[in-house]
N, C-alpha and C positions, 0 to 999 in steps of 0.2 A: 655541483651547481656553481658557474662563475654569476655571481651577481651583479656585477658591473654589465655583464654582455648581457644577463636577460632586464636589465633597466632599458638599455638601447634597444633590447629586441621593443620590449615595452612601450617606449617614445615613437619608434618607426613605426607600430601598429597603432599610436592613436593616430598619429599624421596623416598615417592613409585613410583613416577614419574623417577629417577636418576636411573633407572636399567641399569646394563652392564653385559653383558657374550662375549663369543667368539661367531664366527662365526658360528660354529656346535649347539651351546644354542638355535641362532637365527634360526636358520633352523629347529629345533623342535618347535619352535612357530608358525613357517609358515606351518610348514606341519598340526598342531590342525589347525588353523585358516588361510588361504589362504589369507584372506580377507586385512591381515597387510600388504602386497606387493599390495595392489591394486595402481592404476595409478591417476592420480591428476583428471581426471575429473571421475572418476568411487569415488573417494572419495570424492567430493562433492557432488555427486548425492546423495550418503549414506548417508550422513550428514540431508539431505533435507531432504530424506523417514523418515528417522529413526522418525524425530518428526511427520510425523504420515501427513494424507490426508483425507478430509471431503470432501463430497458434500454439494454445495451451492445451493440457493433457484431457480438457473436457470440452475443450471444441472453441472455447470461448478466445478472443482478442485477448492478446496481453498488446500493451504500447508501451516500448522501450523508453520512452519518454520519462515515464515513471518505474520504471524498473531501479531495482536498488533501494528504493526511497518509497514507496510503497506498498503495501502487503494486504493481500487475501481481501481486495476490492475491487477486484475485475468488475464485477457489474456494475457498481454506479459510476466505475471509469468510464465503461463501454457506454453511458447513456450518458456523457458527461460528455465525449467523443463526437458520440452522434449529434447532440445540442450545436456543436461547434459546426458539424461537417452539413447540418442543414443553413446554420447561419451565414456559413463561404458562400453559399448558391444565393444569398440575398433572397433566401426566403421570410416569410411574417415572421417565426422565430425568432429573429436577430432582433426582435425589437418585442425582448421578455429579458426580465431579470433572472440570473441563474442565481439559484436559491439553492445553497447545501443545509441539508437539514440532519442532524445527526446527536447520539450523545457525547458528552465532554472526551476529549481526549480519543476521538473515532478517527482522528484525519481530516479532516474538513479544512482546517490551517492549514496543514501541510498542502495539501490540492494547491490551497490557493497561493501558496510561497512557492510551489514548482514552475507555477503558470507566470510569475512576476519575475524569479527568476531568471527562467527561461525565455523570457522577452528581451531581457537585460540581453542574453548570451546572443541570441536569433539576431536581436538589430547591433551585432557588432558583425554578422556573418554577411559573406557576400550574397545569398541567398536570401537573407533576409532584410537587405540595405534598405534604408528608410529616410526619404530626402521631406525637407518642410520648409518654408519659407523665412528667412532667417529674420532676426528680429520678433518673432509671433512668439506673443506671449503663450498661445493655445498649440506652437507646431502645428503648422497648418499645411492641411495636404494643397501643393501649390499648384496642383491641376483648379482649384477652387478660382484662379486665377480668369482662367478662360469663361467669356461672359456666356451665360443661359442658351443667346442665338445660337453660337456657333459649336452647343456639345454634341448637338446630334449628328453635324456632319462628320465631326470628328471621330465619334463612335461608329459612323458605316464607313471611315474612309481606314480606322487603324483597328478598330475594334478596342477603344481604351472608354471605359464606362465612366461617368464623372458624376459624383454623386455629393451637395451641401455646396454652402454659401460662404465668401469669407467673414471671417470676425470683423467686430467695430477696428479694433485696432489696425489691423491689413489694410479694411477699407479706406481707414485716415491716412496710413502710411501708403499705399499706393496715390495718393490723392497730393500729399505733400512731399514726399521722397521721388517719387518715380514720375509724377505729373500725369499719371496714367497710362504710362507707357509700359506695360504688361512684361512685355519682351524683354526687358532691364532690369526687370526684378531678380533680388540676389538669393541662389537658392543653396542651402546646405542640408551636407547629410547629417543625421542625429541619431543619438545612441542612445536608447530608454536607459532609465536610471532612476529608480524610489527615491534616491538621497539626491539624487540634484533636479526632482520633482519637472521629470520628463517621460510622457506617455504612462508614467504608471500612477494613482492616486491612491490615498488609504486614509480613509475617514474613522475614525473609533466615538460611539456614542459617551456622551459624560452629563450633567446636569444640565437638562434643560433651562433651567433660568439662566446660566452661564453660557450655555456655547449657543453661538452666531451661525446664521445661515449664511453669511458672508465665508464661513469656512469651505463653504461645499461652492460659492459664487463668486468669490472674490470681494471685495469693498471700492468705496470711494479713497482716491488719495489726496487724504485733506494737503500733504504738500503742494503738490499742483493745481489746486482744485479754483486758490484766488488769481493763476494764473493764467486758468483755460476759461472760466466764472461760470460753468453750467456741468452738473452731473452728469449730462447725456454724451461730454465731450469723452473719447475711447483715452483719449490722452490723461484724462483727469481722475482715471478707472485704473484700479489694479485688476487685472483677470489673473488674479493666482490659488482662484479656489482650488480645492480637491478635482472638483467635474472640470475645471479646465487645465489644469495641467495631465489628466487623464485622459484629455483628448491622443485619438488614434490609437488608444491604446485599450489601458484596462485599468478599474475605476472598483476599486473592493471596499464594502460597508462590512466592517468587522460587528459581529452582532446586532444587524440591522434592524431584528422586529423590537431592540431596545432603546431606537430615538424617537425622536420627540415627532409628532405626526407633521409639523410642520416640515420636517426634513424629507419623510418622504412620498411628500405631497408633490415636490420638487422631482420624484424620481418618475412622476406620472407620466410627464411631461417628455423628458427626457426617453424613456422607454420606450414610448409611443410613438413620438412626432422628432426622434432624437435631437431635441432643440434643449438649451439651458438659458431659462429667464434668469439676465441679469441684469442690476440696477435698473437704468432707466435707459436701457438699448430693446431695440427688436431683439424675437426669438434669436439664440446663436446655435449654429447647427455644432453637433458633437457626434463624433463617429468612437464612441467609445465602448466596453463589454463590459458591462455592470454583474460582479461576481458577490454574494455575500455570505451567511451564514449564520445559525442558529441553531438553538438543541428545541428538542420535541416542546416541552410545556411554552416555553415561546412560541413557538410556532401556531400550538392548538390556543393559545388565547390569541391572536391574531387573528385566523382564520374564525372562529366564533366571533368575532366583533366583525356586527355589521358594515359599521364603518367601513370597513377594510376590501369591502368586493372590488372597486374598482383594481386596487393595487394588486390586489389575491391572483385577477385576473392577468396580469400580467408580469405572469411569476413562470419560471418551468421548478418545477420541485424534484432535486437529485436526495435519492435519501442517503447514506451514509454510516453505517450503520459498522459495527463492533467488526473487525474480523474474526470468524469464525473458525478456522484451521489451525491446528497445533503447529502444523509446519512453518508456517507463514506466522506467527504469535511468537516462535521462538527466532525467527530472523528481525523481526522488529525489535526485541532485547538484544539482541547481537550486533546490532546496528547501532544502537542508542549507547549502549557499552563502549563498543569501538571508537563514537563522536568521546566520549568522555576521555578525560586524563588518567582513566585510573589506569594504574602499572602497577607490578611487584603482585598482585594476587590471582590466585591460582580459583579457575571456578570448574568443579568436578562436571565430567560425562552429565548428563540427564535433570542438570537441574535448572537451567532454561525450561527443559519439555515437562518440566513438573509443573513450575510457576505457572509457564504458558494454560497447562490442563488445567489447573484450578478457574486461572481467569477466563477460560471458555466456559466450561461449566456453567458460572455463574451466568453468563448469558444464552445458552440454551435454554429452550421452552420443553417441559415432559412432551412427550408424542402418547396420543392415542393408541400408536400402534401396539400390539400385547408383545412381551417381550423383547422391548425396545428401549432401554435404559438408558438415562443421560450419558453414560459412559460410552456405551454400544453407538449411540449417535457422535458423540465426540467421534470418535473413532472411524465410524463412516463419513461423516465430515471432511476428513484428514483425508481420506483414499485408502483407508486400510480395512481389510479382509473383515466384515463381523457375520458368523453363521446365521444363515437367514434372513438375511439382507444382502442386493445386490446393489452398487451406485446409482443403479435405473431406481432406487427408492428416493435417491436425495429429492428429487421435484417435489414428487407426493410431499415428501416431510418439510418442506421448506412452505410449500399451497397452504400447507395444514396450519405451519407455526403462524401466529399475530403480528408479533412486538421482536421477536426473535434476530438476536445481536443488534436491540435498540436498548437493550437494561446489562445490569452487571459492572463487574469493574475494569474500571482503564485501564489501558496500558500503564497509564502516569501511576497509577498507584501500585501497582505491580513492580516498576523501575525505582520508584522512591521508597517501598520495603526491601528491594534487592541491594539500593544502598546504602540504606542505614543497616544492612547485615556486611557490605562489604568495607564499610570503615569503619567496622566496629577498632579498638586498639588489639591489636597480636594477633591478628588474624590474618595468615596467609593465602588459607583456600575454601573456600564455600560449597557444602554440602545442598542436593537436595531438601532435605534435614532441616538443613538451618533455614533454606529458602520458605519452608514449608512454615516452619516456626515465626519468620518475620512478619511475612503473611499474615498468622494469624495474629501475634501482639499486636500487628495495626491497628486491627480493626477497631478498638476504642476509639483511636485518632481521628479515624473517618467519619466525617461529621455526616455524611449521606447514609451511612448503614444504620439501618432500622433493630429494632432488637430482633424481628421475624427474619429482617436480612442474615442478619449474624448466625442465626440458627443455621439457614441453610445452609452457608460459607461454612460451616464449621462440618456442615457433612460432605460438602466438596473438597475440603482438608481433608478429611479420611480414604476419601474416596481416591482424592492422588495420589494419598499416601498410601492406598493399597496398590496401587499402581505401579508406586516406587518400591514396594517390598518386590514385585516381582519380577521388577527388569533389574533390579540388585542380584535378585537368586540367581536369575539367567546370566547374568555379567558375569559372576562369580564364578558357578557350573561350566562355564564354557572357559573361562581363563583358567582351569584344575585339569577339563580336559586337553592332553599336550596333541597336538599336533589336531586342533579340532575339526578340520577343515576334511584334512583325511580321513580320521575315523570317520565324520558323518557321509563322505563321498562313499566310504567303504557300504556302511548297514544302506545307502540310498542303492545301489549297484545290486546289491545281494536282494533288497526288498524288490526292485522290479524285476530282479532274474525270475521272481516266485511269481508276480502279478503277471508276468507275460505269457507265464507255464497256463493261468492259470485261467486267464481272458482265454486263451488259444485253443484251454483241453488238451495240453498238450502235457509232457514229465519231464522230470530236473533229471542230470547226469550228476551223483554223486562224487564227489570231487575226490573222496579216497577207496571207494571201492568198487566207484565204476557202475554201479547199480542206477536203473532208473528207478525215483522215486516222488512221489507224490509232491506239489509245491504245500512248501513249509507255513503252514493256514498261523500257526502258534507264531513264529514270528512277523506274518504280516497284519494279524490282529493286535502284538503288541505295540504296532507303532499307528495303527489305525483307530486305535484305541484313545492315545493321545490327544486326541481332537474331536474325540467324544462321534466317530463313525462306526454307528451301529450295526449290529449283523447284518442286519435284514437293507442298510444301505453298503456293507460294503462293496458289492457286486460294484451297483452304479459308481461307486469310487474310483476302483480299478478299471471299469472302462473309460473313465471321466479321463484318469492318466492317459490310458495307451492312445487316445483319441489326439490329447497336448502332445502328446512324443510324432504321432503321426502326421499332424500338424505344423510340425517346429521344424521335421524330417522333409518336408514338404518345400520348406522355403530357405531348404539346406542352413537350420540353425539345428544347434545340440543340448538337447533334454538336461540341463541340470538339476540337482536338487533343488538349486534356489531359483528354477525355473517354476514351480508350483509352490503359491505361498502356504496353503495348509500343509503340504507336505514338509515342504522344509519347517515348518512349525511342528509337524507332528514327530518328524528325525530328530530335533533339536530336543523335543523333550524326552524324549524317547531316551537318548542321550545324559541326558540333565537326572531322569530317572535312575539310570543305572551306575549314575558318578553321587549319589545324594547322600548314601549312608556316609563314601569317604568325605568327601566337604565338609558333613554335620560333625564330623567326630574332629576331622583337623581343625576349622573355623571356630572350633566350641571350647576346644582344649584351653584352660586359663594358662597351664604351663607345659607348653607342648615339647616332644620329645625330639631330639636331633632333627631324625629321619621328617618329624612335621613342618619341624620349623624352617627346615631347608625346602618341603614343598611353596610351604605359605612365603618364603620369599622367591620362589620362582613364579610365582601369582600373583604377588607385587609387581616385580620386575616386568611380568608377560602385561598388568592391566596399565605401566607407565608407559612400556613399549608399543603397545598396537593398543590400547582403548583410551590413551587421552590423561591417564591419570596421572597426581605429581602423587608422592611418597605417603605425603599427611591422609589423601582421601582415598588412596588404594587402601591403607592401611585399616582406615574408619570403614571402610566399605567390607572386609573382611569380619571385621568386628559386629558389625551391625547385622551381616547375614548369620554368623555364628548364632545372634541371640534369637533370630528367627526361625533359625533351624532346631533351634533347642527348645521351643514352645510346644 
């Protein structure tokens, strides 16, 4: 990187940003492109499409908009989306507060920092160019210019819609600057920006007897004020509250049901009639998207206080709720990891997916269903295989759950036991294990866990940790088997030569003595076995196969083991079975002999090479399965 060139590149792109002409330049721009007068919530809808919409693996939107920076909350996206994409069409919608509702630590900030962001980034794009009337304190869309009479002809003669009035200040300065000569007015482009308090507003509630509504309206400026001698003069008025420098844009009350009702008494107004009462001016029209947020127990004492209907009513409510997926639960630790500085430690295979199961757990609801374990749901959740259960169950189970991924623990606390385990002193690489163990010393800390909460946390520790005992065994079992990939190709090859004899009626050709003879029932019961397929269903099993082989044959794709997940689960173990006695004896050995200890470092070496692990937690993770094996 030359930094001297990318300062210049730098300077030439605000430059081109710094455009001005008059009022009549601007109105040839709108007339090309209509799209530069659009309205604050039709401009964030645009922002979202513009990066583009994929289908997910269950049908649902995903918006690349938030990709990377979001995880496992398609749906209150998807209804978060829609909010937007009804308020472009200027329907009554646009004129509700969008209200996240969620517990601590769920996302709800993040949303609303994507959207503030991403406004930033949009009104620097030429797609997204945004011109305002220069000198306006409020950025004012300068189509507001052109008087009442003459919008409707304007709208049937270009189709350009003009919607709000200008501010006192505009008014004063077209009156004294321009002598109301419209035409002359100087118009530039603008570049939303939180920190140089343009198009974006951010109000945080504090003590009522201390904070001003002047913060959300702006004040009088006693400097000028003996100079103009009346409040009502725009000249003698600062407009630099929150709701006006928010104008055209977007306007977030960071835990809004926590101010004081006078404040948003102010938003009634504003919602409704998009006008903002200030000082001693008429209404001021405000085209802004009023975004906020709050957790459940605020919310439910809002909504029970009577007082509250009118505003209740003019609310859309997105809920926002825990993510529930292991997959998605360990990208969000991955992510949060990677923003951090930490270097030099090493974090073992599966202990992201450990932490992640625990903090699921905790927010799952038991299901009615009989044999249907918080585990078994975890699991179905994620998109993985659980007997007796098909994905067509998630609806059912999701109808059934109340509160479900609205309780449990955060991510924050999950990240903040991972690490105080990661800067512990001398610690190079973090186990499972250790993960498992920070977890629980927390919990004392945690001033929200309950003694009945702890109880349960402490059986979701077990419950991961039996989890973690078994994808250790498998890690292990399959890095002792050499060349694992082949053998299991091999017994999957030999097991359907028998299944096909055996769907068909048909006899195997003896490979040494040339004899036809019966398919081998003893070896495809041992690995049918494995996955607990009864007699009396193996039939429907083996045709379950040949039906996927004839189906895959069909769309000229090739039947592999790891084409059917119970089967390749039931090979694996099948496998894992008949390597168990050598593992238990090598793994277990306190002082193993030549020939051991040159396998146990070829196990090493195989789980640093292809599974992720450095020296220290190959080595613990041998150790660990040995004493498991030895129980």
């Amino acid at each position: 990187m030359d930094l001297k060139e990318r300062l210049e590149q730098h300077r030439a792109e605000e430059q081109r940003l710094a455009w001005e002409g008059t009022f009549l330049d601007y109105f040839e721009i709108v007339k090309r492109n209509p799209a530069v007068a659009d309205l604050a919530h039709a401009r964030v809808y645009n922002m979202i499409m513009n990066a583009g919409v994929e289908k997910g693996p269950d049908g649902q939107k995903l918006f690349k908009f938030f990709t990377g920076e979001i995880f496992g909350l398609e749906k209150p996206l998807e209804q978060l989306v829609e909010y937007f994409s009804s308020a472009a069409k200027r329907l009554e919608v646009r004129k509700r507060i969008l209200l996240l509702m969620g517990p601590v630590g769920g996302g709800k900030s993040t949303i609303v920092s994507l959207l503030k962001r991403g406004l930033e980034r949009w009104s620097r794009t030429e797609a997204g160019a945004i011109y305002a009337i220069k000198g306006c304190p409020m950025h004012e869309e300068p189509l507001h210019l052109i008087p009442e009479e003459l919008r409707e002809e304007i709208r049937k003669e270009y189709g350009i819609y003009i919607e709000g009035d200008l501010c006192p200040a505009c008014r004063q300065m077209l009156k004294d600057k321009y002598d109301g000569r419209i035409e002359d007015v100087i118009v530039q482009r603008i570049a939303f920006s939180e920190k140089n308090r343009v198009g974006i507003g951010t109000f945080t509630p504090s003590d009522p007897k201390s904070q001003d509504i002047s913060e959300l309206t702006g004040s009088v400026d006693l400097s000028t004020i003996g100079q103009y001698g009346t409040e009502s003069d725009p000249r003698a008025y600062r407009f630099d509250g929150e709701l006006n420098v928010a104008n055209r844009g977007l306007m977030e009350f960071i835990e809004m049901l926590k101010c004081d009702e006078k404040f948003l008494y102010g938003l009634l107004t504003l919602s409704q009639e998009q006008s903002i009462k200030t000082g001693r001016f008429a209404m001021i029209y405000a085209d802004e998207v009023i975004i906020s947020h709050t957790n459940e127990n605020e919310f439910n004492a809002f909504v029970s206080n009577k007082k509250n209907e009118a505003l209740k009513d003019r609310m859309i409510l997105v809920r926002v709720p825990y993510n529930l997926k292991v997959n998605d639960e360990v990208r969000i630790y991955e992510k949060l990891l990677a923003d951090s500085g930490l270097k030099g430690i090493h974090i073992a295979p599966h202990t992201l997916r450990i932490a992640s199961m625990f903090a699921i757990l905790t927010r799952l609801e038991p299901s009615k269903k009989a044999g249907l374990s918080l585990i078994k749901k975890l699991k179905l959740y994620n998109g993985e295989s659980v007997e007796g259960f098909t994905q067509k169950d998630i609806k059912e189970l999701q109808e059934e759950a109340q509160r479900e991924g609205m309780m449990g623990i955060s991510p924050r606390y999950i990240i903040n036991r991972l690490s105080s385990a990661l800067v512990k002193e001398g610690v190079t690489c973090i186990n499972p294990l250790d993960a498992l163990r920070a977890l629980k010393d927390g919990f004392e800390q945690h001033t929200g866990i309950t003694r009945e909460d702890k109880e349960n946390y402490l059986n979701f520790i077990y419950e991961a940790r039996k989890e973690y005992d078994e994808l250790a065994r498998n890690e292990i079992q399959r890095a002792f088997i050499y060349a694992f990939e082949e053998t299991a190709r091999s017994v999957f090859n030999n097991y359907l030569d028998n299944v096909e004899a055996y769907v068909n009626k048909q006899k195997l050709i003896d490979p040494i003595t040339e004899e036809e003879v019966d398919p081998d029932e003893k070896l495809m019961r041992s690995i049918e076995e494995q996955i607990g397929v009864t007699e009396n269903a193996k039939k429907a099993f083996r045709e379950e196969i040949m039906i996927r082989i004839s189906t895959l044959a069909r769309k000229g794709q090739k039947f592999e083991y790891t084409s059917h997940e119970r089967l390749k689960e039931a090979i694996e173990k099948k496998l894992f079975a008949d390597m168990k006695n050598v593992v238990k004896i090598t793994t277990s050995t306190r002082t193993p002999d030549p020939e051991q200890q040159k396998r146990i470092n070829e196990v090493v070496q195989r789980l640093i090479d292809e599974h992720g692990y450095c020296e220290v937690c190959a080595n613990e993770l041998i150790r660990y399965v040995g004493t498991l094996l030895s129980r």
